[in-house]
C-alpha positions in Angstrom: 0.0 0.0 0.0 0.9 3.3 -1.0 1.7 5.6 2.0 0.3 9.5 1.0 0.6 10.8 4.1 4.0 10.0 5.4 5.8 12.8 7.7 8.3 13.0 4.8 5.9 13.9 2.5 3.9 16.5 4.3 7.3 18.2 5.6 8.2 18.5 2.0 5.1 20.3 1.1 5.1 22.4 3.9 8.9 23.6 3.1 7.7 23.8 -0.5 4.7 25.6 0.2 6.7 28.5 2.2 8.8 29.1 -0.1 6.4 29.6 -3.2 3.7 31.5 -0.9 5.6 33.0 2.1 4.5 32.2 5.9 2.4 35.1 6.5 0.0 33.6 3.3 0.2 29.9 4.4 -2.0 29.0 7.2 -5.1 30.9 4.9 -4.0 28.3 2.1 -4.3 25.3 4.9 -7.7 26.7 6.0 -9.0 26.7 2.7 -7.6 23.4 1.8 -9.4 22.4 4.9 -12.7 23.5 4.2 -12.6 22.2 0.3 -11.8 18.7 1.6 -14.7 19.1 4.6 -17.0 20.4 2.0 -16.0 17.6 -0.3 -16.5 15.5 2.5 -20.0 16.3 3.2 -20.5 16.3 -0.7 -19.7 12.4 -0.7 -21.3 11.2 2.0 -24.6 13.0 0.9 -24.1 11.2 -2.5 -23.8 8.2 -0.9 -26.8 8.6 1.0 -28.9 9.0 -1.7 -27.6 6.1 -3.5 -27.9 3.9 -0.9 -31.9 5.7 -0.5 -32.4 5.2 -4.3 -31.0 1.1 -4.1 -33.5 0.4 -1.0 -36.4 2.2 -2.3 -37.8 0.1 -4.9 -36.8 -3.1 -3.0 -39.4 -1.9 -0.1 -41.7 -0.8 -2.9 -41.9 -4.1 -4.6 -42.1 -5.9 -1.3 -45.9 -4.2 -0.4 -46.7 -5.0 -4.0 -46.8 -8.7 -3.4 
């Protein structure tokens, strides 16, 4: 399995990260990135939750047909 979130890795970003946008302008960029994963988040899981509403729907629908 691949490991994305090794130490390593996120050190390198963050030294990356200050020197392209400075320190004063990084922690806004990690809030953001923040909230676009939550909102992705909450964007998935209410996909899901609607699939899983549209699979179990007509199951119990044909079951009070018969």
């Amino acid at each position: 399995m691949i490991d994305f979130f090794s130490p390593e890795k996120i050190l390198l970003v963050v030294a990356v990260g200050l020197l392209f946008m400075g320190p004063k302008r990084l922690p806004a960029i990690g809030r953001w990135v923040g909230r676009t994963l939550k909102e992705l988040q909450k964007g998935a899981s209410g996909l899901s939750d609607e699939l899983k509403a549209g699979l179990t729907a007509p199951v119990a629908a044909d079951a009070t047909k018969e």
